[in-house]
C-alpha positions, 0 to 999 in steps of 0.5 A: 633222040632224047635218052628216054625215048631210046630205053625202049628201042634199047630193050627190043633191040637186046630181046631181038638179039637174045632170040637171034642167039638163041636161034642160031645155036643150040642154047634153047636146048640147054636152057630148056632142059634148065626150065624142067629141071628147075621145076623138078627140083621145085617140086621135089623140094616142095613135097619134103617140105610139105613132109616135113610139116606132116611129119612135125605136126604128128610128132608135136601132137605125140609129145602133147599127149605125152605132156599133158597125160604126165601133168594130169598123172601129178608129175611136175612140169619138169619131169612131164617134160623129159618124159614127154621128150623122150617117149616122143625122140625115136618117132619125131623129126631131128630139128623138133626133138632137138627142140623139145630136148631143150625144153625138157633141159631148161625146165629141168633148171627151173626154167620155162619151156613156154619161153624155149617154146614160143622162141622156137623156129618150128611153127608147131611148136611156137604155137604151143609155146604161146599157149603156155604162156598165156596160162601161166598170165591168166592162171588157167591149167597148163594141161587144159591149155595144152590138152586143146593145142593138141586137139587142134594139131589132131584136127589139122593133121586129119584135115590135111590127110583127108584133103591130100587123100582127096586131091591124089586123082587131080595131082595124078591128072596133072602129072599125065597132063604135063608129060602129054606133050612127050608122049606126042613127041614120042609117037611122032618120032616113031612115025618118022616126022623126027620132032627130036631133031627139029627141037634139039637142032637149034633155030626155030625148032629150038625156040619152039621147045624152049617156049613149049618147055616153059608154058609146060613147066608154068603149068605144072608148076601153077596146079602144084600151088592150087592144089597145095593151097587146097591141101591146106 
């Protein structure tokens, strides 16, 4: 048999032993409890991100108000600046209002916190960093300009509270819908079919809990990103 023609037997061959590994220790168990884990750790992870961009775009909004309200006061740029920062300091994240300190230092050396801004790896503030500048190209007020950023976060962080408000029952439903199968475990354990030692004992009942685990876990985790996407 040519090369080719013995890849795919090679394939099935290492699956085939792979399974027989599996069914004969108790690996499914630690691999299972693997799977969960991960996809705990994924979700966890997922929320705080999702926190920290609320958290951000709320704190970016403040600033804005800030900055556009001393613009409009007669304050100069630099000055609007180091006051916008530091009324906003106490409540803003760490990595933005390290950002916006920056912003209010360069300024404060005559240089431009549009170019600080629009360099910066937080996307809520990037975006206002555009902004600036296009207003210094084509000679539009600053405040105007920001004043309009800061409409648009308002409108996304109130877009995205209502929405998460909203999706709260089918997050919930899809919470009680994973841990359904536990429950089942459960109740046949205290009716004495003793599903606990059929799936932590190794062999088939091993590979049973391991292919359950991960359907589970793809299934919670497959919610997760269609209600998040529905979040905005």
């Amino acid at each position: 048999m040519t090369q080719a023609a013995l890849r795919p037997l090679v394939g099935i061959g290492g699956v085939v032993a792979v399974l027989a590994v599996l069914a004969t220790d108790r690996a499914t168990l630690m691999l299972s409890v693997c799977v969960a884990g991960a996809t705990a750790i994924h979700s966890v992870v997922a929320a705080r991100r999702r926190r920290a961009h609320h958290d951000r775009a709320v704190a970016a909004a403040g600033y804005l108000g800030h900055l556009v309200a001393a613009l409009r006061a007669g304050s100069s740029v630099a000055e609007a600046c180091a006051r916008a920062a530091e009324q906003t300091a106490d409540n803003a994240p760490a990595d933005l209002a390290s950002e916006l300190r920056r912003v209010a230092a360069h300024t404060r050396s005559g240089g431009s916190g549009a170019a600080i801004l629009a360099a910066s790896p937080l996307p809520e503030l990037r975006d206002v960093g555009v902004l600036w500048g296009l207003s210094a190209k084509l000679g539009i007020p600053v405040a105007d300009l920001l004043g309009s950023a800061r409409s648009r976060l308002d409108n996304a962080v109130r877009h995205r509270n209502a929405t998460t408000a909203a999706l709260a029952g089918p997050r919930a439903t899809a919470v009680v819908l994973s841990v359904l199968p536990l429950a089942g475990i459960l109740m046949g354990q205290a009716m004495g079919a003793r599903p606990v030692a059929l799936l932590t004992g190794g062999g088939l009942g091993g590979l049973l809990l391991l292919v359950g685990t991960a359907l589970v876990c793809a299934g919670f985790a497959t919610s997760q990103a269609i209600i998040g996407r529905a979040a905005g």
